[in-house]
PDB file of N, CA, C and O in Angstrom:
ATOM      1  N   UNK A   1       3.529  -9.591  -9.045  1.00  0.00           N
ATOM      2  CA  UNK A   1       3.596  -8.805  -7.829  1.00  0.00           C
ATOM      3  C   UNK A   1       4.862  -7.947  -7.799  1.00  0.00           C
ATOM      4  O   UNK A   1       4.853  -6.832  -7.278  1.00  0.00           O
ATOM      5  N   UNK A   2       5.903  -8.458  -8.338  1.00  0.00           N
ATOM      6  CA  UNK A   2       6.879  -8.073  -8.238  1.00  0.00           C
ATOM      7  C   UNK A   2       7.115  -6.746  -9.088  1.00  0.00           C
ATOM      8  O   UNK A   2       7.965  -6.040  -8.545  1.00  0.00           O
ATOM      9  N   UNK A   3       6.610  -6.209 -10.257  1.00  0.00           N
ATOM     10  CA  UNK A   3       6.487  -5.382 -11.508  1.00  0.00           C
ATOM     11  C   UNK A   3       5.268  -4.622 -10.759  1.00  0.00           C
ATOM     12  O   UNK A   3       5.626  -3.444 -10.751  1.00  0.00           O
ATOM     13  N   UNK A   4       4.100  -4.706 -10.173  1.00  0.00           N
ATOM     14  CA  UNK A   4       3.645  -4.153  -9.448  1.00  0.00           C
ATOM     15  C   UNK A   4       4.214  -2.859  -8.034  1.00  0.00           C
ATOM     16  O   UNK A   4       4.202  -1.630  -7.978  1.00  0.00           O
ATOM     17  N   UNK A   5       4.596  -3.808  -7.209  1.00  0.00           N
ATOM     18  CA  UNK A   5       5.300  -2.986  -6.393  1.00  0.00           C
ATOM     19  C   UNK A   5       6.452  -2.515  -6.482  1.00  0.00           C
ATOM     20  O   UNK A   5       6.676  -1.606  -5.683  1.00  0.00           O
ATOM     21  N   UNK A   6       7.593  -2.901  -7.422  1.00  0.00           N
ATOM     22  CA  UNK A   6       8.333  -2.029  -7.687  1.00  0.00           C
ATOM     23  C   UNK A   6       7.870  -0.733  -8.828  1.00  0.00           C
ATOM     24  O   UNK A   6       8.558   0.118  -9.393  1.00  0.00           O
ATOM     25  N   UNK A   7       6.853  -0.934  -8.853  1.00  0.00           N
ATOM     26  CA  UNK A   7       6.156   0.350  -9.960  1.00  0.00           C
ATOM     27  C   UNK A   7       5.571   1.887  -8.793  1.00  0.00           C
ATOM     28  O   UNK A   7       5.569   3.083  -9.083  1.00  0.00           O
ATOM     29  N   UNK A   8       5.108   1.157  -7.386  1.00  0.00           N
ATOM     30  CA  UNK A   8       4.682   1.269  -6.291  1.00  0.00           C
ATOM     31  C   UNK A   8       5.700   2.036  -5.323  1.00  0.00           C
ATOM     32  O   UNK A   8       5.386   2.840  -4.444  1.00  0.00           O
ATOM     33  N   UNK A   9       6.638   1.729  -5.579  1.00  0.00           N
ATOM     34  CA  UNK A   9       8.056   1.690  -4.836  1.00  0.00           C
ATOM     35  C   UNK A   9       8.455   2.838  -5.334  1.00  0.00           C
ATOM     36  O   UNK A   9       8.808   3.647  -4.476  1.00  0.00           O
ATOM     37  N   UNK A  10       8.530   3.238  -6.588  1.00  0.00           N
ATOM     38  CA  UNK A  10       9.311   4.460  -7.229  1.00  0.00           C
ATOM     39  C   UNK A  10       8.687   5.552  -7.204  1.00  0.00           C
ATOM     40  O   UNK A  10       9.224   6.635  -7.434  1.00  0.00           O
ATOM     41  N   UNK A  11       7.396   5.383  -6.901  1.00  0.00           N
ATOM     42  CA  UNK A  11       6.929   6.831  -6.449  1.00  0.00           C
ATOM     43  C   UNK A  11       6.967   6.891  -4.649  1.00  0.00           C
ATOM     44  O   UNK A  11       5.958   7.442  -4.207  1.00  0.00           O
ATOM     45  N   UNK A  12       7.655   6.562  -3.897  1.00  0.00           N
ATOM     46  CA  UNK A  12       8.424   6.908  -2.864  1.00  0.00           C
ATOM     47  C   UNK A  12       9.475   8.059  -2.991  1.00  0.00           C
ATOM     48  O   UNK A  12       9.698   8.954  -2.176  1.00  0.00           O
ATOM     49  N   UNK A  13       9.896   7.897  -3.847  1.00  0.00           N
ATOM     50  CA  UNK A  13      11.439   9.313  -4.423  1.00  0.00           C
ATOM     51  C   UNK A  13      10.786  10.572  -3.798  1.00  0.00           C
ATOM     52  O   UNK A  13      11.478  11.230  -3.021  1.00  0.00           O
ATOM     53  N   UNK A  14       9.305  11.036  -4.110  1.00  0.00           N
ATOM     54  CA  UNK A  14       8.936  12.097  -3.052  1.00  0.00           C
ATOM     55  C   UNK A  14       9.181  12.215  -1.838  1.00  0.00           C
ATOM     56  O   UNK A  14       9.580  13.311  -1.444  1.00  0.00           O
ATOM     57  N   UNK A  15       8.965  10.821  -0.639  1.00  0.00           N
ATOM     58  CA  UNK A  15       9.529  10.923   0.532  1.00  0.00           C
ATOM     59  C   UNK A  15      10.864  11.838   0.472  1.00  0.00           C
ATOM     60  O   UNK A  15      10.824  12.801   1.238  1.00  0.00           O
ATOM     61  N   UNK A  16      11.983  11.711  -0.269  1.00  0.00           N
ATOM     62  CA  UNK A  16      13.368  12.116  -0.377  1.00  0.00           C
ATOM     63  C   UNK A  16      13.560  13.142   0.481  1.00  0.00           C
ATOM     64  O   UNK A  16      14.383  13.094   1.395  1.00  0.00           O
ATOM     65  N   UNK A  17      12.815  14.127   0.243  1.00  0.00           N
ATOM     66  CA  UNK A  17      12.960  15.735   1.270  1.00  0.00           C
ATOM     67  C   UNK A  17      13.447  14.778   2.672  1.00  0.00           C
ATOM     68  O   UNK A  17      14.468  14.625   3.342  1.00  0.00           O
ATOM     69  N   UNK A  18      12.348  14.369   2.651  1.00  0.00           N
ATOM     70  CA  UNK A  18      12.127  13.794   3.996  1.00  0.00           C
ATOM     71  C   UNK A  18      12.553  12.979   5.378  1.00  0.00           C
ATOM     72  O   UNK A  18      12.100  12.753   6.500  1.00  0.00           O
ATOM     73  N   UNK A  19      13.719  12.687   4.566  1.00  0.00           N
ATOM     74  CA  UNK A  19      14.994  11.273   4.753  1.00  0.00           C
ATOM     75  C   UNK A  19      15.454  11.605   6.315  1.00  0.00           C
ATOM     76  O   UNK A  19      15.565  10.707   7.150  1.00  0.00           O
ATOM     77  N   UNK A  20      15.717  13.048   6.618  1.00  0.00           N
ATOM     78  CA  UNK A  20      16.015  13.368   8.013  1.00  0.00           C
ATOM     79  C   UNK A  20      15.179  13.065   9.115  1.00  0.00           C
ATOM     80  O   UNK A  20      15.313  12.529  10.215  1.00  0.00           O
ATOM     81  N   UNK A  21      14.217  13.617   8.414  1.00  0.00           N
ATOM     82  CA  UNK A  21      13.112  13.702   9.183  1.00  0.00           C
ATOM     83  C   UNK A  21      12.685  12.465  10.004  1.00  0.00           C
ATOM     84  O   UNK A  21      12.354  12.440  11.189  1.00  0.00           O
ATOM     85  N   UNK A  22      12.799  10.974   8.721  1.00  0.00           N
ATOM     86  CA  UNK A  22      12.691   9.944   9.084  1.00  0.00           C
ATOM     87  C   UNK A  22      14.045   9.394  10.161  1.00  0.00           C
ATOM     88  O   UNK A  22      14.166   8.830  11.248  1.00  0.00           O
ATOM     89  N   UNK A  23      14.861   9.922   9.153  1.00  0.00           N
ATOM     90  CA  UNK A  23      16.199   9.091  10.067  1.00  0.00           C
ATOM     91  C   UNK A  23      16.237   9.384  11.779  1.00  0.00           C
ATOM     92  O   UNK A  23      16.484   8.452  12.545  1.00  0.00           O
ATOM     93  N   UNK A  24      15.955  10.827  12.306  1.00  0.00           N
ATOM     94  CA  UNK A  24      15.685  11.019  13.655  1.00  0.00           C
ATOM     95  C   UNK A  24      14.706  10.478  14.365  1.00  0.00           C
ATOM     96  O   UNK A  24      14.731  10.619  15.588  1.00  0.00           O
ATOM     97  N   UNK A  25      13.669   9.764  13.748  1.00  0.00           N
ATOM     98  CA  UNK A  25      12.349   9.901  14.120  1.00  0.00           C
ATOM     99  C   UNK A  25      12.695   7.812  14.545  1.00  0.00           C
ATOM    100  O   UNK A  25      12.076   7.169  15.394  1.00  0.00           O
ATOM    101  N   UNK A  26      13.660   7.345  13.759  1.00  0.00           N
ATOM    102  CA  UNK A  26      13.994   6.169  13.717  1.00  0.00           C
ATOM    103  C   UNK A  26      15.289   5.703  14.773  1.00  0.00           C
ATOM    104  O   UNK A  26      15.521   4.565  15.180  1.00  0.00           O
ATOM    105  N   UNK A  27      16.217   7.259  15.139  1.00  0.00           N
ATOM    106  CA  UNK A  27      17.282   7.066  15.903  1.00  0.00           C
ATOM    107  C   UNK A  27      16.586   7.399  17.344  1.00  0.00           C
ATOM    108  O   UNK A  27      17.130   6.964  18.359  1.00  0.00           O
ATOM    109  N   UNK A  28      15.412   8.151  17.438  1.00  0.00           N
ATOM    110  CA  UNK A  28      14.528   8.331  18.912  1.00  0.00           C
ATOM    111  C   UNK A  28      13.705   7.041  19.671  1.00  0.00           C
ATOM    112  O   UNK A  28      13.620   6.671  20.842  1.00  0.00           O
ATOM    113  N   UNK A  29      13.080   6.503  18.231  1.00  0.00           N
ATOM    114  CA  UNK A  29      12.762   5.415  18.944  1.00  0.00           C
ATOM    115  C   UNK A  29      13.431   3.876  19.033  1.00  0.00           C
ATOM    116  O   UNK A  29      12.822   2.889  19.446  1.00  0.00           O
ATOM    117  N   UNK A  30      15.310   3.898  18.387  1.00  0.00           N
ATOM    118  CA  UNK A  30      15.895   3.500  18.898  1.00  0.00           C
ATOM    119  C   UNK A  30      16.293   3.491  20.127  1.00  0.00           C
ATOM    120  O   UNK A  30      16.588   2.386  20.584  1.00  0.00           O
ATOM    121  N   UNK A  31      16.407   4.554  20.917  1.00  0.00           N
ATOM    122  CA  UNK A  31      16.555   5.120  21.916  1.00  0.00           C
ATOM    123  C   UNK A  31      15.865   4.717  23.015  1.00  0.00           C
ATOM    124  O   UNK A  31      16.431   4.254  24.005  1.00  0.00           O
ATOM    125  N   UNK A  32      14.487   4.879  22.908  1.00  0.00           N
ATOM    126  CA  UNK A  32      13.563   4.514  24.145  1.00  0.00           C
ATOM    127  C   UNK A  32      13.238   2.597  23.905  1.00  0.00           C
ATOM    128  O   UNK A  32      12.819   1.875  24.810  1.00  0.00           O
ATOM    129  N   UNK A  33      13.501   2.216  22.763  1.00  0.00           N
ATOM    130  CA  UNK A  33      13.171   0.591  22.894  1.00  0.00           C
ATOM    131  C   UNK A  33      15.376  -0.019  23.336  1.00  0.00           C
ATOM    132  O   UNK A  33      15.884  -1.127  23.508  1.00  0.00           O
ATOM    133  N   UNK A  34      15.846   1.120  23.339  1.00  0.00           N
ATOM    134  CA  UNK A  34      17.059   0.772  24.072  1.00  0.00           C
ATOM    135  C   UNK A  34      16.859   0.483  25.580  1.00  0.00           C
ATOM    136  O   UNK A  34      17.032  -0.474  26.335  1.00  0.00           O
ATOM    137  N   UNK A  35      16.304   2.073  25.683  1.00  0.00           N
ATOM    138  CA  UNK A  35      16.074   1.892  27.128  1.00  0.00           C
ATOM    139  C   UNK A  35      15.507   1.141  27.938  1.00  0.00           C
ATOM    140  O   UNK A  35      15.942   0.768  29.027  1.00  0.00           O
ATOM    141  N   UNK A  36      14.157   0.797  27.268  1.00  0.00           N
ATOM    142  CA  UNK A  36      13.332  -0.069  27.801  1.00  0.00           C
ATOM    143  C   UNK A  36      13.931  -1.656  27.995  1.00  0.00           C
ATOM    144  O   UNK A  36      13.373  -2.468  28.733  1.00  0.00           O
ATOM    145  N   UNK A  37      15.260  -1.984  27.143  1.00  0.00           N
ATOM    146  CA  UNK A  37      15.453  -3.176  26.949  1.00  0.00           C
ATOM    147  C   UNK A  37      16.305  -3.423  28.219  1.00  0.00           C
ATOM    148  O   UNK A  37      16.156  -4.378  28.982  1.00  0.00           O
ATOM    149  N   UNK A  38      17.274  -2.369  28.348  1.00  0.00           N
ATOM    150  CA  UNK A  38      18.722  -2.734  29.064  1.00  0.00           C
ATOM    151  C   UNK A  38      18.349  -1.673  30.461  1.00  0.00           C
ATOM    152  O   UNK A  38      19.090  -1.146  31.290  1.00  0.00           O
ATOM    153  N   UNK A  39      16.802  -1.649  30.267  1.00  0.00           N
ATOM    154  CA  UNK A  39      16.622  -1.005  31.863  1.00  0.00           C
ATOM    155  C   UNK A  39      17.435  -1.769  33.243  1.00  0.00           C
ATOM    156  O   UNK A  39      18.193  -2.739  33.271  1.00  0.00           O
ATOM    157  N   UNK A  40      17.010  -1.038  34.142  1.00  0.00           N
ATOM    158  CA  UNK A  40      17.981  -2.210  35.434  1.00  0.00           C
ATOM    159  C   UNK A  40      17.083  -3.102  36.257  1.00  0.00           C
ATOM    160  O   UNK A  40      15.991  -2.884  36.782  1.00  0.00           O
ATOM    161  N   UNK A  41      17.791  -4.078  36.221  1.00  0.00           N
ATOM    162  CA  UNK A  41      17.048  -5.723  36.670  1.00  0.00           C
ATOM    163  C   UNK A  41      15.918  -4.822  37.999  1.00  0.00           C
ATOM    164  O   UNK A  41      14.759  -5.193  37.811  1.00  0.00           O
ATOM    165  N   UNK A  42      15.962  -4.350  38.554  1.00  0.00           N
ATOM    166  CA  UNK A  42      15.339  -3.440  39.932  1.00  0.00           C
ATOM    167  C   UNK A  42      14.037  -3.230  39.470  1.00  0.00           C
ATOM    168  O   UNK A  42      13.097  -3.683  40.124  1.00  0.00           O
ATOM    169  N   UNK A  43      13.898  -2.780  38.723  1.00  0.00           N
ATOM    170  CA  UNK A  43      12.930  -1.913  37.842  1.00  0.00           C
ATOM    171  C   UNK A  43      11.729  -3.134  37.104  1.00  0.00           C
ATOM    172  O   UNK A  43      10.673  -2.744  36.607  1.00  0.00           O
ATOM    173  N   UNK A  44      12.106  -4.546  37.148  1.00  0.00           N
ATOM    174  CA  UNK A  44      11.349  -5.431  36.630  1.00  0.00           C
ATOM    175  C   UNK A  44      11.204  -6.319  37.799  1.00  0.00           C
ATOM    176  O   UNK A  44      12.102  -6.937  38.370  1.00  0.00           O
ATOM    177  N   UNK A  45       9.856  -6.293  38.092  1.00  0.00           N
ATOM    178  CA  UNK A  45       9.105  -7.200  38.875  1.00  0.00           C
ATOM    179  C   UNK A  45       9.187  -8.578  38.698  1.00  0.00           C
ATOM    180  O   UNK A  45       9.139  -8.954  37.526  1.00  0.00           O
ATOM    181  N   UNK A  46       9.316  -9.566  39.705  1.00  0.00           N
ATOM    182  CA  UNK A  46       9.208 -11.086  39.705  1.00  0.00           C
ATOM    183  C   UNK A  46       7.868 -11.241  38.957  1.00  0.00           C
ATOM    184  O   UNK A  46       6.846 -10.811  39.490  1.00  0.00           O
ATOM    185  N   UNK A  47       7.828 -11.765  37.892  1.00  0.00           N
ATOM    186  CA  UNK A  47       6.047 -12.608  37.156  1.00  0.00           C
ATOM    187  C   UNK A  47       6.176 -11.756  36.062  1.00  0.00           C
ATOM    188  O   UNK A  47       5.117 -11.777  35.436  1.00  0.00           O
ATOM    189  N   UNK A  48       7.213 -10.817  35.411  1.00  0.00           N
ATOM    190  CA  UNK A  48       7.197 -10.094  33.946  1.00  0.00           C
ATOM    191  C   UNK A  48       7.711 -10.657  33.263  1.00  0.00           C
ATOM    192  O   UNK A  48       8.601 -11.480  33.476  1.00  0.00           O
ATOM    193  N   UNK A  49       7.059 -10.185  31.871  1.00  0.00           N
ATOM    194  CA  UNK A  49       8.048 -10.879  30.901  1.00  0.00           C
ATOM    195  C   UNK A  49       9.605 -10.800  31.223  1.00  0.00           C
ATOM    196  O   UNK A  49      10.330 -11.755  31.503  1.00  0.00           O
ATOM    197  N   UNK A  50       9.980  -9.409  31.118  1.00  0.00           N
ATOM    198  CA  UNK A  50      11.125  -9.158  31.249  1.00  0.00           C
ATOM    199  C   UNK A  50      12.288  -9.824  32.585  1.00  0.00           C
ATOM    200  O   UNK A  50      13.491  -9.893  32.835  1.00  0.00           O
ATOM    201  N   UNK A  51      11.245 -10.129  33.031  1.00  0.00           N
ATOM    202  CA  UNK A  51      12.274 -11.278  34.717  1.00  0.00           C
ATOM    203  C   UNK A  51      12.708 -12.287  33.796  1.00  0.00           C
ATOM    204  O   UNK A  51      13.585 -12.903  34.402  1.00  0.00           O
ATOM    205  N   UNK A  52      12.567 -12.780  32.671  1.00  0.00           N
ATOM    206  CA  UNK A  52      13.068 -14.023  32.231  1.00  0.00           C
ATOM    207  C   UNK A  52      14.048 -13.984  31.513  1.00  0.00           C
ATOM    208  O   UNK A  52      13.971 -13.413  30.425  1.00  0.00           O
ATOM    209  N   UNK A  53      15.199 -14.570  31.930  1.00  0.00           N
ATOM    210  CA  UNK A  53      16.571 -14.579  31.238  1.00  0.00           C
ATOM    211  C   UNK A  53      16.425 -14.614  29.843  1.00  0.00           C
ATOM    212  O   UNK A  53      16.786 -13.668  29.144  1.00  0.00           O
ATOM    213  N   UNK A  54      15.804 -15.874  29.280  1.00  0.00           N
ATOM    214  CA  UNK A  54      15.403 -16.150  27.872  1.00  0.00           C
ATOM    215  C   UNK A  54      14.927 -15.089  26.959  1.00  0.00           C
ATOM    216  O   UNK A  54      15.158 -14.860  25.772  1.00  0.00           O
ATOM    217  N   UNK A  55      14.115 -14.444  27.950  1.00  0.00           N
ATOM    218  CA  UNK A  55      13.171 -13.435  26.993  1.00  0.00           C
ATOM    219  C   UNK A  55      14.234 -12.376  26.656  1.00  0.00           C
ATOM    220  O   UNK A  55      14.220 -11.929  25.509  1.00  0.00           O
ATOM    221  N   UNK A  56      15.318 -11.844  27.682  1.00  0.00           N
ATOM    222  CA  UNK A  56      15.980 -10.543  27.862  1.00  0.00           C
ATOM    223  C   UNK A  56      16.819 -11.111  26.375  1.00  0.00           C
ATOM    224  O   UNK A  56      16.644 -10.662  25.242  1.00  0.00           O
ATOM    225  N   UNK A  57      17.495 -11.910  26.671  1.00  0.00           N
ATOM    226  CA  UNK A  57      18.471 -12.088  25.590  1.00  0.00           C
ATOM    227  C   UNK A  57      17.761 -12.285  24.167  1.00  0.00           C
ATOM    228  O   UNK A  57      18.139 -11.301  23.531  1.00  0.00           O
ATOM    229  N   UNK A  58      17.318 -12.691  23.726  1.00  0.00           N
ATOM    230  CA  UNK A  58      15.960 -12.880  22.662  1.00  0.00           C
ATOM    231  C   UNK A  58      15.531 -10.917  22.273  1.00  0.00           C
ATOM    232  O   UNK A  58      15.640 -10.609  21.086  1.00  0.00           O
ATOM    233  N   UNK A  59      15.269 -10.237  22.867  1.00  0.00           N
ATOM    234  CA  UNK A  59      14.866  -8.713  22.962  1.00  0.00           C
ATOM    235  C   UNK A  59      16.210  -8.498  22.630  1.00  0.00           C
ATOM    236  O   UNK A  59      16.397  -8.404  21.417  1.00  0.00           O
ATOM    237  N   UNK A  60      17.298  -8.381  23.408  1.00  0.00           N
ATOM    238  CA  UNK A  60      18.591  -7.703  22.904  1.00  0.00           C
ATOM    239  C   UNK A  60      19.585  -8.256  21.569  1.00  0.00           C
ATOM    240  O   UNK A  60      20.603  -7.733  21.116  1.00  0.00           O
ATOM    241  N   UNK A  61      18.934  -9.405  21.173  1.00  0.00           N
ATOM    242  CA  UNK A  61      19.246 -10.250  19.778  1.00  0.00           C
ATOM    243  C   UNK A  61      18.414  -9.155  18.904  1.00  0.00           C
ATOM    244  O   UNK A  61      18.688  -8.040  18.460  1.00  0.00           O
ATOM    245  N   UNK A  62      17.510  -9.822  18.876  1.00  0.00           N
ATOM    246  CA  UNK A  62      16.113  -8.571  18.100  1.00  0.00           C
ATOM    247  C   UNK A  62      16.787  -7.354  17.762  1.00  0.00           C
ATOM    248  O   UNK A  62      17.087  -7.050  16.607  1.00  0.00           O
ATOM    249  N   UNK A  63      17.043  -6.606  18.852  1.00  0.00           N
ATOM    250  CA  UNK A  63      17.496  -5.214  18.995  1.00  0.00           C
ATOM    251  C   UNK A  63      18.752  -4.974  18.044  1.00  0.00           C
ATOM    252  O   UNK A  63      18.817  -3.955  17.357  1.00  0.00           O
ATOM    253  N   UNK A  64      19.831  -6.034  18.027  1.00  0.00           N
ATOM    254  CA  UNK A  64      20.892  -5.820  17.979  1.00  0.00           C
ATOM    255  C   UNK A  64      20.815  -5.827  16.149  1.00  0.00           C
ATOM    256  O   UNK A  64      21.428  -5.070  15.397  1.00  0.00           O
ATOM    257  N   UNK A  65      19.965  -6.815  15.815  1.00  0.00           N
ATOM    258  CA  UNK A  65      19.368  -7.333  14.149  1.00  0.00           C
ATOM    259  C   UNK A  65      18.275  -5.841  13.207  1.00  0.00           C
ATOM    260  O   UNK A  65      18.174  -5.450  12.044  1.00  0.00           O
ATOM    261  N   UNK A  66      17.757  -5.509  14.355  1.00  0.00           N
ATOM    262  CA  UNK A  66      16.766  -4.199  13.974  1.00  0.00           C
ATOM    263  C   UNK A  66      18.110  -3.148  13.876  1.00  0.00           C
ATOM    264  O   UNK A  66      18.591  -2.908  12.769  1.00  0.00           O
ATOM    265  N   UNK A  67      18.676  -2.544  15.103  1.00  0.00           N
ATOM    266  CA  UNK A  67      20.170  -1.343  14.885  1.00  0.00           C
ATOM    267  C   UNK A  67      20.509  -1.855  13.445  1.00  0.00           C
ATOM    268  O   UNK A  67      20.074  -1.057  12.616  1.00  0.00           O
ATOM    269  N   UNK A  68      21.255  -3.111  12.780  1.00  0.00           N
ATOM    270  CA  UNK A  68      21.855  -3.724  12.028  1.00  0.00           C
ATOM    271  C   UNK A  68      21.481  -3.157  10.469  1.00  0.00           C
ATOM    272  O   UNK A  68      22.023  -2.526   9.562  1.00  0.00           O
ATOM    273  N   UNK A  69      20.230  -3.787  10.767  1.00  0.00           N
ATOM    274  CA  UNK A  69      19.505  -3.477   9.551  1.00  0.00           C
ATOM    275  C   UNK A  69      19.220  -2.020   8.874  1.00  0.00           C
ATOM    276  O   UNK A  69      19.392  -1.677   7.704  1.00  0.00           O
ATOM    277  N   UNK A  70      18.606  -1.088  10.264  1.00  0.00           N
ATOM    278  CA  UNK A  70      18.541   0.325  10.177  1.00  0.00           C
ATOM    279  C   UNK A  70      19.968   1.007   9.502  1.00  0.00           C
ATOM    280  O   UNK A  70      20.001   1.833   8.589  1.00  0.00           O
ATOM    281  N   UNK A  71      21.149   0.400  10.240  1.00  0.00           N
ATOM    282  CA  UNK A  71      22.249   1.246   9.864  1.00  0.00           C
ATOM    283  C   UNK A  71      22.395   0.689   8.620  1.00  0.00           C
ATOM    284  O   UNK A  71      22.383   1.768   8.028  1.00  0.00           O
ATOM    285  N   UNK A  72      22.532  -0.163   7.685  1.00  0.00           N
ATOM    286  CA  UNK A  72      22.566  -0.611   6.388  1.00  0.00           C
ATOM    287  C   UNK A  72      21.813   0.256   5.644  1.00  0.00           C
ATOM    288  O   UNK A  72      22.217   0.710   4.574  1.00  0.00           O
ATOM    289  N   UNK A  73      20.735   0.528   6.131  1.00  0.00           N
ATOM    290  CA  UNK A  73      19.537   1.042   5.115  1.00  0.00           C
ATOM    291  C   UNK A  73      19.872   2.286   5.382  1.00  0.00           C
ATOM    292  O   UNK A  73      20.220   2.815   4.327  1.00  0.00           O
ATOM    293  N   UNK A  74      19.957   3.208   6.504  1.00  0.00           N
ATOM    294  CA  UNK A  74      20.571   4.202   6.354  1.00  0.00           C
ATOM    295  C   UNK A  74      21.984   4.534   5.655  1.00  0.00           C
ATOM    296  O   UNK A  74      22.225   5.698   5.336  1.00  0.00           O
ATOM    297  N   UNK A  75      22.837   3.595   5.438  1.00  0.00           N
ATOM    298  CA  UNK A  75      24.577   4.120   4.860  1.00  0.00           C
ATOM    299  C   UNK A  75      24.192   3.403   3.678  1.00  0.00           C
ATOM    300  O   UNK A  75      25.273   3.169   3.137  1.00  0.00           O
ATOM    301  N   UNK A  76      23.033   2.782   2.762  1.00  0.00           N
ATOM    302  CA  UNK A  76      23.167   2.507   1.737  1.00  0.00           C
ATOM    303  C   UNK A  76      23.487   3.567   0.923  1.00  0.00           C
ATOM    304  O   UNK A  76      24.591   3.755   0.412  1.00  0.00           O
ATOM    305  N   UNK A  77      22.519   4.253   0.809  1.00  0.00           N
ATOM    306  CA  UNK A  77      22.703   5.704  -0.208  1.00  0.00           C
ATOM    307  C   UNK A  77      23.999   6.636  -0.323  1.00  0.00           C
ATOM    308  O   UNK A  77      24.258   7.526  -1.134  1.00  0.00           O
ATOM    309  N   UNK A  78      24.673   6.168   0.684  1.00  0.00           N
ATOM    310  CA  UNK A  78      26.302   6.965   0.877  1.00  0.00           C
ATOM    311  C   UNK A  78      26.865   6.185  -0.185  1.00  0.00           C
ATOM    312  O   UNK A  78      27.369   6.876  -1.071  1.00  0.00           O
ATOM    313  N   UNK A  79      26.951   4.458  -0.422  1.00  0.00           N
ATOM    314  CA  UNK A  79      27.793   3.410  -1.234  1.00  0.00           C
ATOM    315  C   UNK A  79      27.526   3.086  -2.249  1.00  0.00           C
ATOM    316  O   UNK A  79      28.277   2.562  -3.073  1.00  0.00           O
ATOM    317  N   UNK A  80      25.746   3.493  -2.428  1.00  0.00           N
ATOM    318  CA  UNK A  80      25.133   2.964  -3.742  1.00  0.00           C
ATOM    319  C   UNK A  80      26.028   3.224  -5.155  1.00  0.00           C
ATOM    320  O   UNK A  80      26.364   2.325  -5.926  1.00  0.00           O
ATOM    321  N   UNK A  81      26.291   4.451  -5.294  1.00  0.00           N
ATOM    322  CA  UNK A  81      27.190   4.496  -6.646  1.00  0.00           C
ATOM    323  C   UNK A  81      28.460   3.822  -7.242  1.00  0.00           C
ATOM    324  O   UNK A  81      29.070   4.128  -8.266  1.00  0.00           O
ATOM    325  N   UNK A  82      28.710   2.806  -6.328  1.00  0.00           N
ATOM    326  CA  UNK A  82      29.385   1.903  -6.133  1.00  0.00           C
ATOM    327  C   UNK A  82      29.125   0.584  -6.658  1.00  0.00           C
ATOM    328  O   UNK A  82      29.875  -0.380  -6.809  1.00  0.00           O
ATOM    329  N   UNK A  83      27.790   0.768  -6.924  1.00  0.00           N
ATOM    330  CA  UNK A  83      26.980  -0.403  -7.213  1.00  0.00           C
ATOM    331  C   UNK A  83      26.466  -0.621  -8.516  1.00  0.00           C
ATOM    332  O   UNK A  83      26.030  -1.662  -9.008  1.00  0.00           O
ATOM    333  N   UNK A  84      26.633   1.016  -9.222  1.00  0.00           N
ATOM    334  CA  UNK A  84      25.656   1.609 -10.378  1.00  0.00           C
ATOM    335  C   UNK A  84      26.801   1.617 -11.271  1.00  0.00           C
ATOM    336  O   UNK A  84      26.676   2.009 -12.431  1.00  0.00           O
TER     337      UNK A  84
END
C-alpha cells in the first residue's frame, strides 16, 4: 500500500500552481469554523450542542490541533531544504 500511494502521491506536483489557491480557500474556512466556534454564549440556545461546556472546549481543542497542523503543512515547504 505504501509503494502504491506514494506512486499516487507524486503525481499531485501538478496541484503546485495551485498552492494559493488552496492555502486561501483553507485560511476562509478557518475563519467561519472560527467563528462559528467562539460565537457569543447569546447566540446559542438552552438544548444545543453548543450550550454544553464539554462540547465547547472539545471544538476549541479540535480547532486549536486542525490551525496546528494546517500551519505545519503550510511552512513545511519554506524548511524542507533543511531536511534534503
Amino acid at each position: 500500500m505504501v509503494g502504491i500511494s506514494g506512486a499516487w502521491i507524486s503525481h499531485l506536483t501538478a496541484l503546485e500552481p495551485y498552492q494559493p489557491l488552496f492555502i486561501g480557500a483553507s485560511v476562509v474556512a478557518l475563519f467561519f469554523a472560527a467563528r462559528k466556534i467562539w460565537r457569543p454564549a447569546a447566540a446559542c440556545e438552552p438544548g444545543q450542542v453548543c450550550a454544553i461546556p464539554g462540547v465547547n472546549r472539545a471544538y476549541k481543542l479540535l480547532f486549536g490541533v486542525v490551525v496546528l497542523l494546517l500551519v505545519a503543512a503550510m511552512g513545511f515547504p519554506r524548511i524542507a531544504h533543511w531536511f534534503y
